[in-house]
C-alpha positions in Angstrom: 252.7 180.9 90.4 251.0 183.8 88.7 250.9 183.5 85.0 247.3 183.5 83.5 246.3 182.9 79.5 243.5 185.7 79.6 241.3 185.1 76.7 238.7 187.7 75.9 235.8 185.5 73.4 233.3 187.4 71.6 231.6 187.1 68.6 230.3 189.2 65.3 227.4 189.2 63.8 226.3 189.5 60.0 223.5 188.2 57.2 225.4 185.8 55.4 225.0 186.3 51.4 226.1 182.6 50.9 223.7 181.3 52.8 220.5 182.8 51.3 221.2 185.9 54.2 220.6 183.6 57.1 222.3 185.0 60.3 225.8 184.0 60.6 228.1 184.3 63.9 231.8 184.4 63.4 233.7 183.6 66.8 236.6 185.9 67.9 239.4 185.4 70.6 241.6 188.4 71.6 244.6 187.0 73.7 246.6 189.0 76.6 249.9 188.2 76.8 250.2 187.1 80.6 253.5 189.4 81.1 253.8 192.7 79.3 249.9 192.8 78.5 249.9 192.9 74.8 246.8 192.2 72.9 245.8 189.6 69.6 243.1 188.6 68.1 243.9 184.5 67.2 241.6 183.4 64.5 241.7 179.4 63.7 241.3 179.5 60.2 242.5 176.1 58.7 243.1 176.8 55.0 245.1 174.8 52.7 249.0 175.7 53.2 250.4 178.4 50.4 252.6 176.3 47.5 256.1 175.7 47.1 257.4 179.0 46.1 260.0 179.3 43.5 263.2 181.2 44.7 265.3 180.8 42.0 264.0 184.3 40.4 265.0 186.1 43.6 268.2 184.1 43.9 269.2 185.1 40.3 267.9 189.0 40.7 270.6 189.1 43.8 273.4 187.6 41.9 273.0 190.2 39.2 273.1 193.1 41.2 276.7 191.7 43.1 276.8 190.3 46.8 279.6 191.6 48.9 279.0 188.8 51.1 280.3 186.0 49.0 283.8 184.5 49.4 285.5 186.0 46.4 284.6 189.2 47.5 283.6 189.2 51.3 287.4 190.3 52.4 287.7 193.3 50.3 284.6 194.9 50.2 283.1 194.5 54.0 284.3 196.7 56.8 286.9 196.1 58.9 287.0 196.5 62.7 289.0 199.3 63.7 292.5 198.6 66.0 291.1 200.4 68.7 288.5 197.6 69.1 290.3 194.1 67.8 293.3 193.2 66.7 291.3 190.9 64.4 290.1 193.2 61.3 287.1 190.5 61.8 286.1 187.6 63.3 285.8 183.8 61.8 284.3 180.8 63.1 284.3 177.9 60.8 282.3 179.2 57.5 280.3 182.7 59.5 282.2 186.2 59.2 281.8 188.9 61.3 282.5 192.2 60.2 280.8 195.5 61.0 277.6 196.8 59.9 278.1 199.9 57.2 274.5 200.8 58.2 274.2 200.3 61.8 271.7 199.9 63.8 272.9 200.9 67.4 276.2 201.9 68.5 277.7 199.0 68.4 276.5 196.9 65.3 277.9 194.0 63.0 277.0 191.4 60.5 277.7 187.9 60.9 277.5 186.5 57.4 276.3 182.6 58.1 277.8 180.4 54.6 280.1 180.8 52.0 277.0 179.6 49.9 275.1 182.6 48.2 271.7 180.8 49.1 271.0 178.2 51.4 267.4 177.1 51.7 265.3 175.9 55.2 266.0 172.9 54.6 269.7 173.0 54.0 270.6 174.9 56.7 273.3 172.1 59.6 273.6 172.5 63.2 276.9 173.5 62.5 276.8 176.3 60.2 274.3 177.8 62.4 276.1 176.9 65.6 279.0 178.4 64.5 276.9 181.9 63.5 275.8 182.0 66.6 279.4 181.4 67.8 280.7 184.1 65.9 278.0 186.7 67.0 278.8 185.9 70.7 281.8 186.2 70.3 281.9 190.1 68.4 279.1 191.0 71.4 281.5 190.0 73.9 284.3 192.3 72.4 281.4 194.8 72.8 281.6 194.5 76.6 285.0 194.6 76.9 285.6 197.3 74.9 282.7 199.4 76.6 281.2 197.7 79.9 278.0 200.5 79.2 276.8 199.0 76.5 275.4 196.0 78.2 272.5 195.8 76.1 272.9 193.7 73.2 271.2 191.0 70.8 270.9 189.3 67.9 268.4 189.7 64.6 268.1 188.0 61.4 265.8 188.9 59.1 265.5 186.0 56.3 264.7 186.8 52.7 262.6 189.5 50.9 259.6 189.3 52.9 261.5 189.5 56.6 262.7 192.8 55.2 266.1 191.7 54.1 267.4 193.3 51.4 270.3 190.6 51.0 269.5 187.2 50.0 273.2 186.0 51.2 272.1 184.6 54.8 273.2 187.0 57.5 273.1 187.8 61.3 273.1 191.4 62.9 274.6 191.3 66.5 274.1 194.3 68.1 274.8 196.4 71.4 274.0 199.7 73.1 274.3 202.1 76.2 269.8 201.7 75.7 267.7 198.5 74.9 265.5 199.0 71.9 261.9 199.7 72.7 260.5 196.0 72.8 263.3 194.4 74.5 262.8 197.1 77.6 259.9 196.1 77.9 260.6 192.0 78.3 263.2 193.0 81.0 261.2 196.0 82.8 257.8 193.4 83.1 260.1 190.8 83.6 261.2 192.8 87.1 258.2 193.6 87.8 256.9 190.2 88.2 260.2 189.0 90.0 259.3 191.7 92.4 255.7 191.3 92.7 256.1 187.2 93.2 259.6 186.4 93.9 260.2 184.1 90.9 261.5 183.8 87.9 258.2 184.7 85.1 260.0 182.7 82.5 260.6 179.8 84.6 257.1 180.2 86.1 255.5 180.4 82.4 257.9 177.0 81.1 256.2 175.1 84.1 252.7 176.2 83.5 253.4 175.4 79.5 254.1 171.9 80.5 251.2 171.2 82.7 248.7 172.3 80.1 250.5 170.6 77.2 248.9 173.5 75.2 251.5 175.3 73.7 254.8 173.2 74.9 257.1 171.7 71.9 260.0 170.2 73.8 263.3 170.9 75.6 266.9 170.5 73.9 269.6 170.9 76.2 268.5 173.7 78.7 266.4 175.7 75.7 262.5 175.4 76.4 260.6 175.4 72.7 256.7 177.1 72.8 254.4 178.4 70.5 253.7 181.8 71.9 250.2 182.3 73.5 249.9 185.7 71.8 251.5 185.4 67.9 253.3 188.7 66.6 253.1 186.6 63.2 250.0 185.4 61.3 250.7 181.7 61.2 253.7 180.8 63.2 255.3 182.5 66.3 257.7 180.1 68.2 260.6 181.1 71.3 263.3 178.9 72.6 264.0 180.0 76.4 267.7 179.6 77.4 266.8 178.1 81.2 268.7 180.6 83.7 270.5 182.2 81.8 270.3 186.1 82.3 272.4 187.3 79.3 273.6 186.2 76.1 277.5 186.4 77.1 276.8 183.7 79.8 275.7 180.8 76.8 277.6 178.1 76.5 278.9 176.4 73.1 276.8 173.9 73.6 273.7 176.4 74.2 274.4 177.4 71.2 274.7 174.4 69.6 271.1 173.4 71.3 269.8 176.7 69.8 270.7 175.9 66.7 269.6 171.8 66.9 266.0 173.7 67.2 266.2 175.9 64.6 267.6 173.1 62.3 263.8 171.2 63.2 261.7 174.5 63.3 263.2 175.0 59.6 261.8 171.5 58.6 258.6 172.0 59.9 258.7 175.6 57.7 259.7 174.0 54.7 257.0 171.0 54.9 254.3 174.1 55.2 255.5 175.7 52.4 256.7 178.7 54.1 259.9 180.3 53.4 261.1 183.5 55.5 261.4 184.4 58.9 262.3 187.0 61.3 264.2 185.9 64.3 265.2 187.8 67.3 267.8 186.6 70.4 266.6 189.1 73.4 269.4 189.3 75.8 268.9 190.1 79.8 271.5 192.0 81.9 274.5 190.1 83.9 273.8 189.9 87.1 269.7 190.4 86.9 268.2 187.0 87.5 264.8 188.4 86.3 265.4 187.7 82.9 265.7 184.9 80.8 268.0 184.9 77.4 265.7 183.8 74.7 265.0 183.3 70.9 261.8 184.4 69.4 261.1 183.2 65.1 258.5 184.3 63.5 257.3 183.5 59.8 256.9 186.0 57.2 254.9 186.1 53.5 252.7 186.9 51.8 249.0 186.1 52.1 247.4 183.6 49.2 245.7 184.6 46.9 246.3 188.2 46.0 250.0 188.0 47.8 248.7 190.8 50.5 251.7 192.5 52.5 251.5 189.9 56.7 251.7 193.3 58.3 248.4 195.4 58.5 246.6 198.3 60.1 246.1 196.2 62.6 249.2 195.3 63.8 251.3 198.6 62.8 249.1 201.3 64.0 247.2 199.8 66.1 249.5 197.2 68.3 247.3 194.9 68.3 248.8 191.2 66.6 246.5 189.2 64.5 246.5 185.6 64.0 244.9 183.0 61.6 246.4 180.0 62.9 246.5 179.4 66.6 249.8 179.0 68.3 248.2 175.6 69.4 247.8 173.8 66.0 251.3 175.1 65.2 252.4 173.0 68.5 250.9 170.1 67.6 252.7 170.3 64.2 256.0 171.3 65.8 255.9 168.4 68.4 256.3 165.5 66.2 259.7 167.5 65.0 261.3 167.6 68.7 260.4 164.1 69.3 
């Protein structure tokens, strides 16, 4: 087994003014992520959790400006798919809709609207609305392949509320797939191959058993999904993944996969909601049929703004300068989280 938690400690230096000047030394940890070699600095700052925020202003600004996502309109203002690609103008699973995207992303690109509910909060979220979102996205991406075997890269985002970057309130998934993986996803499957090469095994099944021996960063198993806090956050105070267990590609998932998936997601968005936070970006990374290097997994992340002046999560930092910044360690998130799987 070759997966390593490098952790590169050093310190900084400074005359403290709230201490009369006396020399003060600030500890600092910058992480390596043990496959594609990405870089954060994890600060554990324990400060007093942000409050409740009140939605109801955002919820109210949406309705006024029209959602085409909502039932009384959803059927004759989304796009239809052409004939070419379904006989189904779109595709329905319980309450989710899937209909394509009218501002794509990729070649291949669709919205999966989740509720007939305009607004559904953390905690209100079931295993079955989200199971059968999930479902419903599966369901368009396999279309995808057999409409056009090339485009055999494909996923799933959702970006949740104002501060994810969504500029619809209506809870939504984007399936999408294309000929090319975007950017962060190639490189997952390329270092993902290389270490499959380099060790013959699996880095993903390697990196679950390693988790579970140190009990560092491991939340708990539902069905064949493995739940971690991530050893390098892309998020400043939470950064969780759920590992489908051999299984290379998205298409391959079972319902019940699914509805393991979503059985996690319906506990992470507890947790969320007893911290006070309130959006999220979430990713499903999918790996190529066929190529057992790869594991299909979910990665969430939480998003908002920093207390007290409401600062942007996303700095200098982290856009220009790839390197991820943390202020709560993925550890004390996992000790919160564990109590939820249990």
């Amino acid at each position: 087994m070759a997966v390593k938690f490098r952790k590169i400690r050093t310190t900084s230096r400074f005359l403290d003014p709230r201490n009369d000047y006396a020399e003060k030394e600030v500890p600092l940890e910058y992480r390596v992520d043990p496959l594609t070699k990405d870089m954060g600095l994890v600060r554990d700052i324990r400060f007093k959790n942000p409050f409740k925020t009140d939605l109801s202003p955002i919820v109210a600004k949406s309705l006024e400006r029209g959602c085409p996502f909502c039932s009384e309109k959803i059927k004759s203002v989304t796009p239809k798919f052409t004939p070419a690609f379904s006989a189904d103008e779109r595709i329905a699973v319980g309450e989710a809709t899937v209909f394509p995207n009218a501002a794509p992303y990729m070649r291949y690109s669709a919205v999966t609207v989740v509720s007939s509910e305009h607004f559904v909060g953390l905690p209100d979220f079931s295993p079955q609305m989200l199971s059968d979102a999930l479902l419903a996205s599966q369901s368009y991406l396999k279309k995808v392949h057999q409409y056009d075997p090339r485009a055999k890269y494909c996923g799933i985002m959702w970006n949740y509320l104002p501060p994810a970057n969504s500029s619809m309130v209506h809870p939504h998934l984007q399936a999408f797939a294309s000929r090319f993986p975007m950017v962060y996803q190639k490189e997952l499957l390329e270092a993902s191959k290389r270490y499959y090469r380099r060790n013959g095994s699996v880095f993903w099944a390697d990196l679950i058993l390693e988790e579970k021996r140190l009990q560092e960063r491991f939340i708990g198993v539902l069905g064949r999904t493995a739940w971690l806090a991530s050893f390098v956050p892309r998020s400043f105070q939470m950064d969780v993944r759920a590992i489908f267990q051999e299984h290379e590609s998205i298409l391959s998932l079972s319902h019940k996969d699914l509805e393991d998936l979503a059985a996690g997601l319906v506990r992470v968005f507890k947790y969320m909601d007893d911290q006070n936070y309130y959006s999220f970006n979430m990713f499903i990374y999918s790996g190529l049929i066929g190529e057992k290097s790869f594991w299909t997994q979910a990665r969430l992340i939480q998003r908002g703004p920093l207390p007290p002046m409401d600062i942007s999560d996303a700095g200098n930092a982290t856009l220009l300068g790839d390197t991820r910044t943390s202020i709560r360690s993925p550890e004390f998130v996992c000790e919160g989280l564990r109590s939820y799987f249990s």
